[in-house]
Residue, then its C-alpha position, 0 to 999 in steps of 0.5 A: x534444956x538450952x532455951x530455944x533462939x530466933x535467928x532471922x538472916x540479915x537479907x542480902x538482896x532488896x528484893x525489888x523484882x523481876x520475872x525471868x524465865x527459866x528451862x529445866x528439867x520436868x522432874x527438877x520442877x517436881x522436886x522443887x513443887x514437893x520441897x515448897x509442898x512440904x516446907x510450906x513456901x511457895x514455888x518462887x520462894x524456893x528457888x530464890x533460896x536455892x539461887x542465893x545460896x547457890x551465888x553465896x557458896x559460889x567458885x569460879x574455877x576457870x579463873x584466869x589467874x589464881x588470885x581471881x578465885x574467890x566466892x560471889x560472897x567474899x566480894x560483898 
């Protein structure tokens, strides 16, 4: 049996915050309220982890040279 690991992710943001305001769709907030339901997080923590991953896996297509297209992540 493989013994089990604790991975943490090294943070990438410094977690000073601010409060921002967001429209979205009604039932995109329901989903969102079901996943923090069920995972145990809160609402804010959901959608944080939705937007760093979003901004990590991130590609610009619309690049005005090819050189340009690169992922938010590979800059860091």
């Amino acid at each position: 049996m493989e013994k089990p690991i604790f991975q943490i992710a090294q943070k990438q943001y410094t977690r000073e915050s601010a409060v921002v305001s967001v429209r979205m769709p009604k039932d995109m907030l329901a989903d969102i309220d079901e996943a923090a339901r069920i995972s145990g997080r809160t609402r804010n923590e959901i959608i944080t982890l939705a937007l760093e991953f979003a901004l990590g896996n991130l590609v610009i297509t619309a690049a005005a040279k090819p050189e340009d297209k690169t992922t938010i992540a590979e800059k860091k």
